[in-house]
Phi, psi and omega in degrees: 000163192293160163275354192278276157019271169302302189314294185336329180265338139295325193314135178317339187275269246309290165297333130333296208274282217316284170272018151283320178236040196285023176282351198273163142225206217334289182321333206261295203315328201302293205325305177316291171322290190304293226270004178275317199275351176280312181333303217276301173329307184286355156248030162072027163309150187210188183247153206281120188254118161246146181245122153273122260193133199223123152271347160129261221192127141234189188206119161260137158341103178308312177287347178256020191280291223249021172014231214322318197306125156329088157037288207278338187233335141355276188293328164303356156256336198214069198316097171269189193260211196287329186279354168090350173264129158255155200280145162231162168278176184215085185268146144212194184235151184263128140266164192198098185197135179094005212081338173268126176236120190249162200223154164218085202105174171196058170054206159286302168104182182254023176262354181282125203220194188026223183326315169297320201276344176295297189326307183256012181053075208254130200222092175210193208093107174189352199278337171311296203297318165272025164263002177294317171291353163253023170058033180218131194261166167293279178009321193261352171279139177275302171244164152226106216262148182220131191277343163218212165257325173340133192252054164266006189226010159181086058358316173248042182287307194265109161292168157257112162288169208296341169309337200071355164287182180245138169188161179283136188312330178243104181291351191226348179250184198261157189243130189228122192228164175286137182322319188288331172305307187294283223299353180282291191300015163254022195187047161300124175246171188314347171277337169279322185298318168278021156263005197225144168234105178328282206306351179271330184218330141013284189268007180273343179267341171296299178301346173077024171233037181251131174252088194265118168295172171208101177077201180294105191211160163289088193294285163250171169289124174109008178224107162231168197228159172217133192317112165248324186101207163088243156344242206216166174303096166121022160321162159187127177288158165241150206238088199263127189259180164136155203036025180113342212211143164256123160239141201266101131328066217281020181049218199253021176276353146207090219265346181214169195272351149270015125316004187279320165309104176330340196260032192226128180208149197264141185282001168239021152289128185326299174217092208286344157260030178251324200275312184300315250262309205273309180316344168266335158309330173265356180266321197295324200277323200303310189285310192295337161273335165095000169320150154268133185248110198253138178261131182307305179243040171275167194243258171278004148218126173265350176193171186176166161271118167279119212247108160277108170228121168092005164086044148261115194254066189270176200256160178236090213268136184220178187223163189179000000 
């Protein structure tokens, strides 16, 4: 069957309708359905279009990228530079369904300057412009779902106005992170404190436009997110379902495509055997369903199908 189709055979009127006549019978109830699901077709219901979207380019330590793993076996996948940083992307995803335009991550966003911006070699801001290139202004985002607060991944929720204030970059939409996550970035400790920046998210509970979660949940429909840990408290991958096919966000619990190898974990994950334990979990289900798996910080491959053959787990890389 079309996958457009099945949704259609989910949608809640289909079932409204169903059970308003379930005294009918069968035949009739069939009948209700089919002229509901042409209905529905004919008003250009669709499966959900996502674009992976580059806020541009940081560079991290290669030894804290790629934690246990050795030098010598790092760099033939990821060449670093003289500082010993390797480059990452700082992809996020455009969603675009229902009428809804969802954003999931924003990057650096363009307030980060001096030292930092030094540190990390941070070549972002880019994310406006390319939502300019989907013929979308911030005005037109609904949501924003963020898989944790670090602010190579929600740096670009807040701007600076012409005031020198902070505020949020998408006035109309809604911001949505796990609860345990926010109250941790509001309670930072040394280990924690330079990944994070108060001013990327801050003002989002002052504007009334922040939506704090728990756990494994349905944010909108055909978009739910799921708890991982790992990286830090209250990571969380996002799950966008729709035309037949799931693709997975998997944020930084596999921020790139040689993270698929379990042994490879970045060394400022919080709780790096909460990171194996779900990161084998989430490869398993990836291979066994058949997911498009999208990466956070991947450069030339951002996204793939994962393939077990011989007890092996390889990317099959495809764009989108």
């Amino acid at each position: 069957m079309d996958g457009r189709l099945r949704c259609l055979f989910c949608h809640p009127l289909v079932f409204d309708w169903a059970f308003a006549h379930v005294q009918r019978s069968k035949y009739q109830v069939l009948l209700l359905i089919i002229f509901i699901a042409v209905e529905l077709l004919c008003m250009g219901i669709e499966a959900p279009r996502v674009s992976i979207l580059s806020d541009g380019i940081i560079k991290m330590d290669g030894g804290s990228i790629f934690g246990q793993i050795p030098r010598y076996i790092w760099e033939l996948k990821s060449k670093p530079d003289r500082l010993n940083r390797v480059s990452l992307g700082l992809n996020y995803l455009l969603v675009k369904y229902r009428g809804l335009n969802v954003l999931i991550d924003t990057g650096v966003g363009t307030k980060e300057t001096g030292d930092l911006k030094d540190t990390y070699g941070i070549s972002s801001g880019k994310l406006l412009r390319n939502l300019k290139k989907e013929g979308l202004s911030a005005k037109d985002i609904n949501a924003v779902i963020l898989t944790h607060l670090h602010f190579d991944h929600s740096g670009g929720c807040t701007k600076i106005d012409r005031s020198a204030n902070i505020i949020p970059a998408f006035p109309k939409a809604s911001y949505y992170v796990q609860e345990d996550c926010w109250k941790e970035a509001h309670n930072l400790n040394e280990r924690s404190k330079d990944i994070h920046n108060a001013e990327d998210y801050s003002c989002l509970e002052r504007s009334g436009q922040l939506v704090l979660i728990n756990g494994d949940v349905q944010v909108l429909p055909g978009l739910n997110v799921k708890k991982t840990g790992g990286h830090c408290i209250g990571h969380q991958s996002v799950h966008i379902n729709g035309g037949g096919e799931k693709i997975v966000f998997l944020g930084d619990i596999i921020p790139t495509s040689h993270h698929i190898d379990l042994s490879y974990i970045a060394a400022n994950d919080q709780y790096p055997e909460e990171t194996l334990e779900n990161k084998r979990e989430l490869i398993e289900e990836a291979v066994r369903d058949g997911w498009l798996v999208v990466f956070s910080h991947g450069t030339t491959t951002k996204a793939g199908y994962m393939e077990k053959r011989d007890g092996l787990v390889s990317l099959k890389p495809v764009t989108i």
